[in-house]
C-alpha positions as CSV (number, residue, x, y, z in Angstrom):
1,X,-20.6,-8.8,-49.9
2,X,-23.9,-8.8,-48.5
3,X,-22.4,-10.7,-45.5
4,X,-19.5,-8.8,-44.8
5,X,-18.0,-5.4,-44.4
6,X,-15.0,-3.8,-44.9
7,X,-12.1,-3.5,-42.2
8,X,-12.1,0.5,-41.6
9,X,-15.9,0.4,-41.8
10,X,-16.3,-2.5,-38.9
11,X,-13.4,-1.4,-36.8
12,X,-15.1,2.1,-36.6
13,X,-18.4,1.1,-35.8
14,X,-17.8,-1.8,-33.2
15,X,-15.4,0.5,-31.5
16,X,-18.5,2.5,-31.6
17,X,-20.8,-0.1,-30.6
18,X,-18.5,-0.4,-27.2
19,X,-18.1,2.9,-26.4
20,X,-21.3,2.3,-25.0
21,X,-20.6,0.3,-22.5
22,X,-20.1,-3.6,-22.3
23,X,-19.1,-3.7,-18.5
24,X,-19.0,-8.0,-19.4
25,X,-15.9,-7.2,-21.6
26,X,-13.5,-4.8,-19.1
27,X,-14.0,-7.8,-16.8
28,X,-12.4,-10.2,-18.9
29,X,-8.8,-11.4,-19.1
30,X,-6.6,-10.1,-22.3
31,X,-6.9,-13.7,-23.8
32,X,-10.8,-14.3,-23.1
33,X,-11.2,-10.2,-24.5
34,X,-10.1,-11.2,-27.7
35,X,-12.3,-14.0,-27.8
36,X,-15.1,-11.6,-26.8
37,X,-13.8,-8.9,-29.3
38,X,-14.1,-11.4,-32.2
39,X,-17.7,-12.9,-31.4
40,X,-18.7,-8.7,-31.1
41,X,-17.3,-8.1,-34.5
42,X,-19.3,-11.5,-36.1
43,X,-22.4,-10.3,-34.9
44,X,-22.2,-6.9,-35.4
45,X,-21.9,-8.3,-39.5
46,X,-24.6,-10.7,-38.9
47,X,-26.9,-8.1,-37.8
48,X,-25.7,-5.4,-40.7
49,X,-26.3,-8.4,-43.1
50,X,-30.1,-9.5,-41.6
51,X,-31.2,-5.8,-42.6
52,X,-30.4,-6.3,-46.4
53,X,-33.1,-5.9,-48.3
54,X,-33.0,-7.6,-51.8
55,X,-36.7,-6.6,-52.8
56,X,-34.9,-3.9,-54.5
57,X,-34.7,-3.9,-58.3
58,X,-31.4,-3.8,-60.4
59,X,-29.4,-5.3,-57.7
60,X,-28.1,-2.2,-56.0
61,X,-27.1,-2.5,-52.5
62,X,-29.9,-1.4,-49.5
63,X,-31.1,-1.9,-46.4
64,X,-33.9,-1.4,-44.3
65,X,-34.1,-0.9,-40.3
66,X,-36.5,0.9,-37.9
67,X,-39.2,2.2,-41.2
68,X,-35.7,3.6,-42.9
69,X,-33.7,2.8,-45.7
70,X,-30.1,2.9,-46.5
71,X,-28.0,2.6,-49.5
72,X,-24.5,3.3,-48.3
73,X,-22.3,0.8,-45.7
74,X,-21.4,4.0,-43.7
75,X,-25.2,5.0,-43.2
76,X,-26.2,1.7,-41.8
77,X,-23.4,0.2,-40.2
78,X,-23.8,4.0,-38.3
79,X,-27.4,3.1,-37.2
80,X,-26.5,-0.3,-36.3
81,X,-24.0,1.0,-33.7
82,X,-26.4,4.1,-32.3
83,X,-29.3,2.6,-32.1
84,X,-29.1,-1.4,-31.4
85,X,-26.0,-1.6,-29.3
86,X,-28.6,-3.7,-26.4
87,X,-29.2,-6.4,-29.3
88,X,-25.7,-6.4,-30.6
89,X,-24.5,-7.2,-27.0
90,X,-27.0,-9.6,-26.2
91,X,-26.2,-11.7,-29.6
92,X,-22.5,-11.2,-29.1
93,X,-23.1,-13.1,-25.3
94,X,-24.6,-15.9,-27.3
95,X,-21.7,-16.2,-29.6
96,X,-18.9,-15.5,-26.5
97,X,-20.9,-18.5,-24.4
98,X,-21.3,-21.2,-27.7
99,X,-17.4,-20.6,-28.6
100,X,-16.4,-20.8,-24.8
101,X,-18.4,-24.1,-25.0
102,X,-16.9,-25.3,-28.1
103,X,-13.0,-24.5,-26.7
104,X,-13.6,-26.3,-23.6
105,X,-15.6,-29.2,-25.1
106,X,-13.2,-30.1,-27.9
107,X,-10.0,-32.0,-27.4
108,X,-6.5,-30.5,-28.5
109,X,-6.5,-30.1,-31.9
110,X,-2.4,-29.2,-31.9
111,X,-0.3,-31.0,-34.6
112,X,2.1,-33.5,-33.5
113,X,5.1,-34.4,-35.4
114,X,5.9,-37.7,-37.1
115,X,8.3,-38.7,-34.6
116,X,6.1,-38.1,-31.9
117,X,3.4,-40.2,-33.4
118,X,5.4,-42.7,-33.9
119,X,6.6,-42.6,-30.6
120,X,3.2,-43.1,-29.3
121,X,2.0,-46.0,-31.8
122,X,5.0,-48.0,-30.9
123,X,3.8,-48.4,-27.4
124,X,2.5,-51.1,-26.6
125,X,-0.9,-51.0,-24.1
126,X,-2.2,-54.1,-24.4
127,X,0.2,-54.9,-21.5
128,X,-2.4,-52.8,-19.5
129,X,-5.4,-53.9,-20.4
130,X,-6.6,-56.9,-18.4
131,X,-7.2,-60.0,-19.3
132,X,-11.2,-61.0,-18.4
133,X,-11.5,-63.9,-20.6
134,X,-12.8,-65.3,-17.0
135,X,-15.9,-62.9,-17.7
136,X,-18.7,-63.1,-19.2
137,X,-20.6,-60.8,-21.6
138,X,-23.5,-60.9,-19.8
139,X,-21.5,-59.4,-16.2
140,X,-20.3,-56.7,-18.4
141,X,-24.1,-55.5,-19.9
142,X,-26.0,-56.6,-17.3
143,X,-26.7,-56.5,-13.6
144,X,-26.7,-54.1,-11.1
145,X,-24.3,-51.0,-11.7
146,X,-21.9,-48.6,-10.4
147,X,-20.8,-45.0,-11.8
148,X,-17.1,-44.1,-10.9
149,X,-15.9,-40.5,-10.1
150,X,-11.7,-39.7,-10.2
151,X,-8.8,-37.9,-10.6
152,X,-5.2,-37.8,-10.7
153,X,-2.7,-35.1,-10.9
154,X,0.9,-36.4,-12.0
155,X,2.9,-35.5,-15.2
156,X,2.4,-37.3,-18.5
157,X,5.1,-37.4,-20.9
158,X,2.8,-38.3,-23.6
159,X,-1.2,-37.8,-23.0
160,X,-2.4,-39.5,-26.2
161,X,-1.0,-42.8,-25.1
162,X,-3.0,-42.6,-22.3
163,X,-5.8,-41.4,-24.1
164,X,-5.6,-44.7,-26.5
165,X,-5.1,-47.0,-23.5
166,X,-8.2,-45.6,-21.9
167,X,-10.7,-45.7,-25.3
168,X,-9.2,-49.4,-25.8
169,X,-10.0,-49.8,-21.9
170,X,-13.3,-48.5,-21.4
171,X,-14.7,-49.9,-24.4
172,X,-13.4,-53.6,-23.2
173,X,-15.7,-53.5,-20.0
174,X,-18.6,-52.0,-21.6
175,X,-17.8,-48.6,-19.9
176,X,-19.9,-45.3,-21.2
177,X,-18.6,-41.1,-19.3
178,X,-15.9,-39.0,-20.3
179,X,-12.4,-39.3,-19.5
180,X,-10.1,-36.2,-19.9
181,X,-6.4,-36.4,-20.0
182,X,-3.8,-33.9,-20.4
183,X,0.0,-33.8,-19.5
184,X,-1.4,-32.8,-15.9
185,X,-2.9,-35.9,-15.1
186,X,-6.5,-37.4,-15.7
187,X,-9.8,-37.3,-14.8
188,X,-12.9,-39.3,-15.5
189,X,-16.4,-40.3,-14.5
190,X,-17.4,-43.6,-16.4
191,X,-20.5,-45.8,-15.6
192,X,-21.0,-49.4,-15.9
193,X,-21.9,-52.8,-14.1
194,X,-20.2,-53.6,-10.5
195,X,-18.0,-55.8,-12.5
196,X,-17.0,-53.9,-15.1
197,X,-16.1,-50.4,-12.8
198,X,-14.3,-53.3,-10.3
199,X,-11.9,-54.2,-13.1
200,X,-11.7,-51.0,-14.1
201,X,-10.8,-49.6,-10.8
202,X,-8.0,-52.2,-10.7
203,X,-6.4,-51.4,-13.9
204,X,-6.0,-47.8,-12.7
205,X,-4.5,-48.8,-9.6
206,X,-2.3,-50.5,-11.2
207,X,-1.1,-48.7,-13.8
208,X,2.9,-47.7,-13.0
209,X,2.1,-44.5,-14.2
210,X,-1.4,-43.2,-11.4
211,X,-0.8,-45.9,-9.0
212,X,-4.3,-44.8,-7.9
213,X,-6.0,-46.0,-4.6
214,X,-9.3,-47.0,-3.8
215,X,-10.5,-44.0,-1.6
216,X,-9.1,-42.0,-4.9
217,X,-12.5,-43.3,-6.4
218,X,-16.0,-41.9,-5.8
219,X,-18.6,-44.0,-6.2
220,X,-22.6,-44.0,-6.8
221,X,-25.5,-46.2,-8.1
222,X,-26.2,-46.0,-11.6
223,X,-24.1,-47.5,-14.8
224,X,-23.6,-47.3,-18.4
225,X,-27.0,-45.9,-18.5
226,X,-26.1,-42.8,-16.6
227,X,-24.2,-41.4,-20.0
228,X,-25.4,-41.5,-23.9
229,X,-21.9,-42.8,-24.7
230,X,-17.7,-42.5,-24.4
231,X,-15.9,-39.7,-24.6
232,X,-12.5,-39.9,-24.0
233,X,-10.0,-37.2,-25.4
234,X,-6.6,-35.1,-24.6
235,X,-7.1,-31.8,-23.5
236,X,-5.3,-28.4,-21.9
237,X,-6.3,-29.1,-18.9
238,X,-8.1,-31.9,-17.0
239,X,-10.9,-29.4,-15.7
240,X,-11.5,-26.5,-17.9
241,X,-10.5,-23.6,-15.5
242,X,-8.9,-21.1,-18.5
243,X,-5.5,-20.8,-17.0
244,X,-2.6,-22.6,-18.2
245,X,-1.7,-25.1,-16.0
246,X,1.9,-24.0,-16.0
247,X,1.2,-20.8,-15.4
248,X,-1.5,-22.2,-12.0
249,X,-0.3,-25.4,-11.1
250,X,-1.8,-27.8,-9.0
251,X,1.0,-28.0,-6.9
252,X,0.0,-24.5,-5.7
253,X,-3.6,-26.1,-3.9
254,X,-4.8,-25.5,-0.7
255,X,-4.3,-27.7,2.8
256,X,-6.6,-31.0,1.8
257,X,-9.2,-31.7,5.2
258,X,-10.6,-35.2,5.5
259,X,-14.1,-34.8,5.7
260,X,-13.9,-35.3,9.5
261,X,-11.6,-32.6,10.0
262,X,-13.9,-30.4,7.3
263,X,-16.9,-31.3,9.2
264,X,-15.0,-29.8,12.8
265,X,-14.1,-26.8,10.7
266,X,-17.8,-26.2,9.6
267,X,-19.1,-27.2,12.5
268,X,-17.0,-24.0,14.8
269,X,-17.8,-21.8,11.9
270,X,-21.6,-22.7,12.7
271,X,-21.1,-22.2,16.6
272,X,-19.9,-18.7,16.1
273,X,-23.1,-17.6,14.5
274,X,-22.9,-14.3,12.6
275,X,-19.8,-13.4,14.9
276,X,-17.7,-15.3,12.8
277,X,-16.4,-13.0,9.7
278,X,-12.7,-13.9,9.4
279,X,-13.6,-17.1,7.7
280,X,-15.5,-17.9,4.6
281,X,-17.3,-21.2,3.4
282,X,-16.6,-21.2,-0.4
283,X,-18.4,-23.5,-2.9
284,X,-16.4,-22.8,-5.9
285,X,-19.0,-25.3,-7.8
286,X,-21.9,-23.5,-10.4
287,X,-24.4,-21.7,-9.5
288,X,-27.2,-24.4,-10.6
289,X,-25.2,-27.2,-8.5
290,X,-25.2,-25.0,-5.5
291,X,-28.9,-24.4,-6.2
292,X,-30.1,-27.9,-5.3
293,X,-27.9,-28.9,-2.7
294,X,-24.5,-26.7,-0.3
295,X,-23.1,-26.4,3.1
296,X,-25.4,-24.3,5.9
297,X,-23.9,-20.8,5.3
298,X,-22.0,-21.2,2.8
299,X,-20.4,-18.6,0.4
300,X,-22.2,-19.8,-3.5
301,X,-20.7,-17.3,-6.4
302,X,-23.6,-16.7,-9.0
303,X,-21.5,-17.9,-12.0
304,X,-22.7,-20.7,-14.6
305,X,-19.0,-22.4,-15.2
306,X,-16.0,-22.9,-13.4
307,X,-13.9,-20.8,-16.4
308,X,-15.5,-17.7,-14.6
309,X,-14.1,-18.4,-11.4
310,X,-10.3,-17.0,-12.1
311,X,-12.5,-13.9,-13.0
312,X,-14.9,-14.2,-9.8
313,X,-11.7,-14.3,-7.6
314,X,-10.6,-11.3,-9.4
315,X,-13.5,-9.3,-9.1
316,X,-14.1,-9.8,-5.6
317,X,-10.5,-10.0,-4.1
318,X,-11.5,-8.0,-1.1
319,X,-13.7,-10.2,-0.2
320,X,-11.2,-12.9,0.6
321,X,-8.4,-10.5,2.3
322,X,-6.5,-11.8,5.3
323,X,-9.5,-14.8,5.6
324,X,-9.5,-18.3,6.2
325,X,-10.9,-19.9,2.9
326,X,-12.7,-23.3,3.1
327,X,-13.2,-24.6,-0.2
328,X,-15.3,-27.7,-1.3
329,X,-16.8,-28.9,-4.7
330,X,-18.2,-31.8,-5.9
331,X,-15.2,-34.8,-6.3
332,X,-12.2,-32.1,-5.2
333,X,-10.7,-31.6,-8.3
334,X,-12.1,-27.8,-8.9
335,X,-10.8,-27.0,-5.6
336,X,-7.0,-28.4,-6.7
337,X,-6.8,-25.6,-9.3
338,X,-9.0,-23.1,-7.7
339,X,-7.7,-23.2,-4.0
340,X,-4.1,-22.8,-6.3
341,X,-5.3,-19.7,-8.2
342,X,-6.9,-18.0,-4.9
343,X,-3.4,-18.7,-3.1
344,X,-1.6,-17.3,-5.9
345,X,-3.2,-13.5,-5.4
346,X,-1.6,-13.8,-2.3
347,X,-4.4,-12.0,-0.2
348,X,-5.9,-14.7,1.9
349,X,-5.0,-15.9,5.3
350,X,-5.4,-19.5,5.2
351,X,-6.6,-21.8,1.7
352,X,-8.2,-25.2,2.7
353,X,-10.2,-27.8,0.9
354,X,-12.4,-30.9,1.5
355,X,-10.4,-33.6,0.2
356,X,-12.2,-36.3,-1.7
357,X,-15.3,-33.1,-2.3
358,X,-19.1,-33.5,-0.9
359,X,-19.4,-37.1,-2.4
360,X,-16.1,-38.6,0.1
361,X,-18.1,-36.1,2.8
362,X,-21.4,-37.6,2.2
363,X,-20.1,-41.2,2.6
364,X,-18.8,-39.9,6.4
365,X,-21.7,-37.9,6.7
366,X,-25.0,-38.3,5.2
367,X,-27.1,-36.3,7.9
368,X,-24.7,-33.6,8.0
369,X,-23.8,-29.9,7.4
370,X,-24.3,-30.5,3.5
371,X,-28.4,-30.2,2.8
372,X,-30.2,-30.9,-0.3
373,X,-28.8,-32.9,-3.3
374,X,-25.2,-33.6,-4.6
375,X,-25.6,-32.5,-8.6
376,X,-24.1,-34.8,-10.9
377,X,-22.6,-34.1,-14.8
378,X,-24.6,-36.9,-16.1
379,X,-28.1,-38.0,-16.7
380,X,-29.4,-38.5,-13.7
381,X,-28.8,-34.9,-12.7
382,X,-28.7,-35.4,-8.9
383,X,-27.9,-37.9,-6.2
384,X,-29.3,-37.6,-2.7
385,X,-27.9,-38.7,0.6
386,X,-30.7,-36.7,2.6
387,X,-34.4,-35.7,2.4
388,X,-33.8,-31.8,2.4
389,X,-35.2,-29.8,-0.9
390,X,-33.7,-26.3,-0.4
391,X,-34.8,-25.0,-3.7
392,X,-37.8,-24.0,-5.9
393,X,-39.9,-24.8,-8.4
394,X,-39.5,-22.0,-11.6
395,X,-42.9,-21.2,-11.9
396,X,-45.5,-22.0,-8.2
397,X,-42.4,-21.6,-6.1
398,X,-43.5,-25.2,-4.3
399,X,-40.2,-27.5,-2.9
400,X,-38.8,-28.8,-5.6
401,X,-35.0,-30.1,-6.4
402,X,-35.1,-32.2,-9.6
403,X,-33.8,-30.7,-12.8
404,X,-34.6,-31.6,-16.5
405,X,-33.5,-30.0,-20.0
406,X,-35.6,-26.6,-20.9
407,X,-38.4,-28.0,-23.9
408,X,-37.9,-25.4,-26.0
409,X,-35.2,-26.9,-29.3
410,X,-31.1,-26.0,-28.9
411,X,-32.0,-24.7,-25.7
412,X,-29.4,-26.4,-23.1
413,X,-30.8,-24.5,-19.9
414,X,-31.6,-26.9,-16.9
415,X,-35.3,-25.7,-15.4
416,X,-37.0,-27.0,-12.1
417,X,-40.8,-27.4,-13.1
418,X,-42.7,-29.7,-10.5
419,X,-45.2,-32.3,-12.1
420,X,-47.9,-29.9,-11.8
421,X,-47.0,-27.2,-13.6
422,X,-45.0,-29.6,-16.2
423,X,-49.2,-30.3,-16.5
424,X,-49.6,-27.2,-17.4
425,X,-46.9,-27.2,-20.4
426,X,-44.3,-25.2,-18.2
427,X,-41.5,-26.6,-19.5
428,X,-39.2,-24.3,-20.5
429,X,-36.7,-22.6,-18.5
430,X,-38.0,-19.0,-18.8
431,X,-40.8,-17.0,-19.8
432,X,-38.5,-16.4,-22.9
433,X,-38.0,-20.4,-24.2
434,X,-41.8,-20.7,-22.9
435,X,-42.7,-18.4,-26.0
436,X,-40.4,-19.5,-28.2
437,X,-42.0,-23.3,-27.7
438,X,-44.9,-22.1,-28.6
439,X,-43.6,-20.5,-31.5
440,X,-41.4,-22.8,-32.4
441,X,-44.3,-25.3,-33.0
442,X,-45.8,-22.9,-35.1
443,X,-43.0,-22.7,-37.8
444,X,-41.8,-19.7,-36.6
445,X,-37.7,-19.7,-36.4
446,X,-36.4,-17.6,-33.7
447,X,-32.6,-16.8,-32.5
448,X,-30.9,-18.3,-29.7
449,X,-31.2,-15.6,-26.9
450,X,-32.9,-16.7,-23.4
451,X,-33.1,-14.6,-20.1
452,X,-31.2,-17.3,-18.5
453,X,-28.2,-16.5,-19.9
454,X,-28.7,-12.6,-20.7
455,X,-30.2,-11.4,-17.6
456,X,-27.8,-12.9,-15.6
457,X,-24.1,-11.0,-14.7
458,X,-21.4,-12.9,-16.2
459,X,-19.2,-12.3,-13.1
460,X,-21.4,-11.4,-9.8
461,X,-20.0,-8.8,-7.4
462,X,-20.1,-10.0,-4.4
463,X,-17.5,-7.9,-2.4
């Protein structure tokens, strides 16, 4: 009881609650709302329940908030909703962002019939995995390494038997990343020795379904190091945009540019100075990527996750009217869907992308248009091509491009702290976390909340 509320009493006081203004929610799609309106009506509870006080005798119900008390569910859930709408917001953000997290991270869950199992366990894939009875243990562990970047759009009748050939696959060569596959095709970034990521490479290309080629593959040092383990899993879609593929297919993308004919385009854009506005450099990448490394005078949208884009383009449609659109992002697969959702609204002149993304761009052109570092979704963070540190350190504000995990516990913030100041125990990725380390040390349990992620607009405005 203590937990909980009743339906009339939470329906009128959340309604409440947003009467007084959530400008995060109106920007939201109907499906992401609900989402929104769900983690809104959890903490709202949460809250109501933190004020119960049980010091009183005979085990009637009250609470206490702000030096008052109250014994009736009307009295404080009316309190709650008057007077700590700012806090109610900012815990509902936490909730919206660790469910968002949680749909995106986790494969399907959808129930698949007996028949459809069975379909799927009666295929064979040893046929596809090769034989490297030739190799040695010691070529797989050891030695230098590679890490392998893909993708590869084509339709799969049946994703989980791709999904088993590539677990059984990877774990063969001694392969750590994550692989994502859907019935939209696949896409992985695994890391291992040179040997290993060879055969692997050769297994994809030939594979009768992909029928992949090498300049599909990106490729960096590193190796099985680069990732804690394997993840491979079948998902919605092969990069977590929020729309359903059918509805934004692939199919729909922008003209692909080879880096030479990207590096042209950026190159007359440059040349025309601050005369040129009928053409727009867009990174559709997030905001801490863009941070450390982007294209001279390029267009970077403030958002932490490529699920806000749909809602970027949405917000800022004038913007992009009767303009020529070049798109890039890391490997080219963001640009796929999001040069297809930007042509859908129908309002730009011309949609183009770097095929192959910065990493086929940097191989062409190290000492090029793109300064600073290329970031990468495993644990080395970054990988550099060229000297240039475009950014900051948080706290002196002294050059510095190289990001590490905020100190402070279940805090999943990236922070730039030089070596000096990580001296000083600046650590954290705001003055918030800072406090809470401290804190934290002492015993002291505090909630989730950090200015990184509520002082910052979900979906900038940059019309």
């Amino acid at each position: 009881m203590s937990g909980t509320m009743c339906p009339e009493l939470m329906n009128m006081e959340v309604e409440f609650s947003a009467q007084n203004g959530s400008k995060q929610e109106k920007q939201l799609s109907s499906s992401q709302r609900r989402y929104y309106s769900f983690c809104r009506r959890k903490s709202f509870a949460a809250f109501v329940a933190s004020k119960r006080d049980f010091s009183v005798e005979g085990g009637n119900l009250c609470w206490s908030c702000c030096g008052q008390t109250y014994n009736e569910h009307t009295a404080i859930h009316k309190h709650v909703a008057r007077t700590h709408n700012a806090e109610i917001q900012q815990l509902t953000q936490v909730e919206y962002e660790r469910l968002l997290n949680q749909l995106e991270e986790e494969p399907e869950t959808q129930q698949r019939s007996k028949e459809e199992k069975k379909k799927s366990d009666e295929v064979d894939i040893s046929m596809w995995i090769p034989d490297i009875s030739h190799v040695s243990e010691e070529q797989l562990t050891s030695g230098p390494g590679k890490v392998l970047l893909y993708y590869h759009y084509c339709q799969l009748e049946d994703p989980h038997v791709m999904c088993a050939w590539q677990k059984a696959l990877c774990q063969k060569l001694q392969l750590t990343g994550k692989v994502r596959v859907a019935t939209e095709g696949i896409n992985g970034t695994v890391g291992g020795t040179i040997v290993s990521t060879d055969i692997y490479m050769e297994a994809m290309r030939s594979h009768p379904v992909f029928k992949m080629k090498k300049e599909d593959f990106k490729s960096s040092d590193g190796g099985a190091e680069c990732f804690t383990d394997l993840k491979v899993g079948v998902y919605k879609e092969i990069v977590p945009m929020g729309v359903d593929p059918d509805v934004v297919s692939y199919q729909l993308a922008g003209v692909h540019l080879e880096p030479e004919e990207f590096h042209k385009e950026v190159e007359a854009l440059l040349a025309k100075g601050d005369s040129c506005s009928d053409t727009i450099l867009l990174d559709c990448r997030n905001f801490y990527e863009s941070k450390i490394g982007q294209f001279t005078r390029c267009l970077a949208p403030d958002i932490r996750k490529f699920s806000y884009f749909p809602d970027y383009v949405d917000q800022n449609l004038e913007l992009f009217r009767d303009k020529k659109v070049l798109m890039y992002c890391t490997g080219g697969i963001r640009c796929e869907r999001g040069s297809a959702y930007l042509r859908s609204k129908d309002v730009c002149k011309e949609v183009y992308q770097l095929k192959g993304g910065i990493h086929k761009y940097l191989e062409h052109f190290p000492e090029g248009y793109y300064r600073g570092k290329l970031f990468v979704f495993d644990e080395r963070y970054a990988i550099s091509s060229n000297s240039d540190i475009i950014s900051d350190c948080r706290y002196c504000g002294s050059p510095w491009d190289r990001y590490q995990l905020c100190s402070t516990q279940s805090c999943c913030q990236l922070v730039l702290s030089c070596p000096r100041c990580r001296q000083d125990a600046l650590t954290a990725c705001c003055p918030t976390c800072q406090t809470k380390e401290r804190t934290q040390h002492e015993g002291t349990n505090h909630k989730e909340e950090c200015e990184c992620t509520s002082g910052r607009p979900r979906i900038p405005q940059d019309v």
